[in-house]
C-alpha positions in Angstrom: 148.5 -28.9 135.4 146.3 -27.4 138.0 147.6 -23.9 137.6 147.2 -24.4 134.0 143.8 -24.5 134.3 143.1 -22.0 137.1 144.7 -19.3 134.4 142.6 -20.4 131.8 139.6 -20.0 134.0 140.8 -16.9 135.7 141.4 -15.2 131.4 138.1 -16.2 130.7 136.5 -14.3 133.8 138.2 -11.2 132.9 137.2 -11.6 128.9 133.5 -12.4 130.1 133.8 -9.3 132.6 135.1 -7.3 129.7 132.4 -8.2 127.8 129.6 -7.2 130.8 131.1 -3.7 131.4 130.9 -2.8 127.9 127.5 -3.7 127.5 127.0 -1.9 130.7 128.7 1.7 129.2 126.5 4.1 128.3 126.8 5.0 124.4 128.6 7.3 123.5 126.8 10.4 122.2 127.8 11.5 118.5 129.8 14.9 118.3 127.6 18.0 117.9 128.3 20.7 115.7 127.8 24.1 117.3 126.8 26.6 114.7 128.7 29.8 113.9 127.2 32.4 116.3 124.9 35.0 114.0 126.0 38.4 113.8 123.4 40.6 114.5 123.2 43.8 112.5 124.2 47.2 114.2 121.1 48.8 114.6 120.0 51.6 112.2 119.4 55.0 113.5 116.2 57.3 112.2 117.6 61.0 111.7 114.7 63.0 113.2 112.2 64.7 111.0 114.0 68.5 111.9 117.7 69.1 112.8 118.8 69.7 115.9 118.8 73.5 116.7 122.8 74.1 117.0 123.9 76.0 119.9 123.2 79.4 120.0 119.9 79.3 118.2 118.7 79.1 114.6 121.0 82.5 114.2 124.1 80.7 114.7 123.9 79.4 111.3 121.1 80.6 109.5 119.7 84.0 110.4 115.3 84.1 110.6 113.7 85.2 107.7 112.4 88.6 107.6 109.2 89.1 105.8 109.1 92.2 103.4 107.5 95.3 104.6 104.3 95.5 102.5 102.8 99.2 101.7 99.5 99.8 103.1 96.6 99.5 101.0 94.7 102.1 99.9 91.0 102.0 100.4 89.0 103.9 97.9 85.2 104.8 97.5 85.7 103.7 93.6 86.8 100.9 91.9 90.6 101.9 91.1 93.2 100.9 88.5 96.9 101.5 89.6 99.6 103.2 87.4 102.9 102.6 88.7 106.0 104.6 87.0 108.8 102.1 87.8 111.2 105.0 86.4 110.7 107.0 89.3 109.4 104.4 91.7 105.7 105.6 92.5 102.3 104.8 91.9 98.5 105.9 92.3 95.0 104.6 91.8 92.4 106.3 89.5 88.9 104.8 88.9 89.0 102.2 86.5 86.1 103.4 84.4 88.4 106.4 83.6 90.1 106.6 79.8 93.9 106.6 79.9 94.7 109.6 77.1 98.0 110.1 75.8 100.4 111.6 78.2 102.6 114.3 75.6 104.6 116.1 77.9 103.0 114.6 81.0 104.1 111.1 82.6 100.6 109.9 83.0 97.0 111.1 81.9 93.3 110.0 82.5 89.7 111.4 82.2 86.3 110.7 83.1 85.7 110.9 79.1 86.4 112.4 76.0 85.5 115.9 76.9 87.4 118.8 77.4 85.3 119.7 80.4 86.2 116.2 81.9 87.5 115.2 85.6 91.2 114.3 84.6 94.4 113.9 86.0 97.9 114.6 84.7 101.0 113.6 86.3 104.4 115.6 85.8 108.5 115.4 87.1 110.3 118.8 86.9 113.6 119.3 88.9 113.5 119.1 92.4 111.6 122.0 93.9 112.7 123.2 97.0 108.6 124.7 97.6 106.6 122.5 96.7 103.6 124.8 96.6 105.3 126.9 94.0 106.8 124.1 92.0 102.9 123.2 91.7 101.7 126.7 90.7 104.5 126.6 88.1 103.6 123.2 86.8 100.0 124.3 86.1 100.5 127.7 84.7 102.5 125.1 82.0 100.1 123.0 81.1 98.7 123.2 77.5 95.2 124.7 78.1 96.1 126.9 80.6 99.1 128.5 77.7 96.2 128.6 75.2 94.0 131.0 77.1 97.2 132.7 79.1 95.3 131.0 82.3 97.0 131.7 85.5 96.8 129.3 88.6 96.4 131.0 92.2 97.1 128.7 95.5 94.3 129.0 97.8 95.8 126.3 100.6 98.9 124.1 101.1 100.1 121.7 103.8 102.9 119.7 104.4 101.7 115.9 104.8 103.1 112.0 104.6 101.7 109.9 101.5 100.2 107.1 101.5 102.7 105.1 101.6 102.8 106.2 105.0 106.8 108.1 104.6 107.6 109.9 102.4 107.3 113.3 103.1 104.8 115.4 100.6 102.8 118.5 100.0 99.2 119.2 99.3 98.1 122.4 97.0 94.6 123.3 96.3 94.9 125.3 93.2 92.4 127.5 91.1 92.0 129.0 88.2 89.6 130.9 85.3 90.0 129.0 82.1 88.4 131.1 79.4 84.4 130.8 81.2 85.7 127.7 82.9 86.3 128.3 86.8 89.0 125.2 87.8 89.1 123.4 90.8 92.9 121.2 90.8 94.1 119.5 93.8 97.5 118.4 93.8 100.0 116.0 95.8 103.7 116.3 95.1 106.9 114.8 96.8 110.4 115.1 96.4 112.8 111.7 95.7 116.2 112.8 95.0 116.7 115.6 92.0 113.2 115.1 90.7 109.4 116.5 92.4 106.9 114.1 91.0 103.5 116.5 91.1 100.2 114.6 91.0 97.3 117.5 89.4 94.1 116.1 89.7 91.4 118.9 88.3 87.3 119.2 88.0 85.0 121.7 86.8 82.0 120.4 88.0 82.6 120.8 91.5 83.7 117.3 92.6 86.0 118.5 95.3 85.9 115.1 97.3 86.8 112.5 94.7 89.2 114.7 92.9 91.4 115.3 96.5 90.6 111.4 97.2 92.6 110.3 93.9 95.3 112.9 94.2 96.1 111.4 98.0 96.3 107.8 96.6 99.9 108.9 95.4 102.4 106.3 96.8 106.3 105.7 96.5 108.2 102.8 97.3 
């Protein structure tokens, strides 16, 4: 009967220190759920403002742009108009206050005015000329006027020269001649471009030497 009751005693100090160690126990802490890590986006790359230069240069892919040779200007004492015969690729400046007048068998004409006696100009093409000097001679003694009155041109200078285009290679005629009770003055520029001369006859009767030879040298090709 004594051990009887020395278990029951001995059960209820384990229960009661059962009790005491649980109360003692920390709490336990409630699961935490880690969150899915965050992917971060690859980062984004800025193409720079200009290619890269590949090797070699720009001329490894793309060869430099060449600017266009430009013909020199031509400076004149007047205010000029330019003809330009795309035909046979040349062109010349005449003062602007000058009348175009119909060409007949001439590529291009202009005068001062309306009067026979007139500072004009007359442009013509005839085969190519192997003298120049003579090809102009010839190209005179042709013209309309000078037929009428059986006029007759002598050459009273001639040089070889460049244009003004600065290439092509030219001649320049002074020419002269009696026109009925007219005395003529012509100046004239002519070049060769394949089978045609192109002769530039620029005349005066009043004695205007210096703007006549000044419009007859504005002739240009390309």
């Amino acid at each position: 009967m004594f051990k009887n009751k020395v278990l029951v005693i001995v059960t209820i100090l384990v229960l009661a220190l059962s009790v005491v160690a649980m109360s003692c126990a920390p709490a336990a802490k409630p699961a935490t759920t880690t969150p899915p890590a965050t992917t971060t986006p690859p980062a984004t790359t800025t193409p720079p403002s200009t290619p890269p230069t590949p090797p070699g240069g720009p001329s490894a892919t793309t060869p430099p742009a060449v600017a266009p040779s430009a013909a020199p200007a031509i400076k004149t004492s007047y205010e000029a108009t330019t003809y330009t015969n795309d035909k046979y690729g040349f062109s010349l400046q005449y003062p602007k206050s000058w009348i175009v007048t119909p060409p007949g068998d001439y590529l291009f004409s202009a005068a001062a005015d309306s009067s026979t006696t007139a500072n004009s100009l007359v442009v013509m093409a005839f085969p190519a000329a192997a003298d120049l000097s003579k090809g102009a001679k010839a190209g005179l003694d042709t013209n309309p006027i000078f037929k009428q009155f059986n006029a007759k041109a002598n050459i009273d200078s001639t040089k070889n020269v460049t244009l003004a285009d600065g290439k092509t290679p030219g001649a320049q005629v002074e020419l002269s001649a009696q026109v009925a009770i007219y005395g003529v003055y012509c100046y004239c520029v002519a070049a060769t471009k394949g089978d045609t001369s192109i002769y530039l006859f620029v005349y005066t009767l009043s004695g205007d030497k210096a703007l006549v030879k000044e419009i007859a040298n504005t002739l240009a090709f390309k």
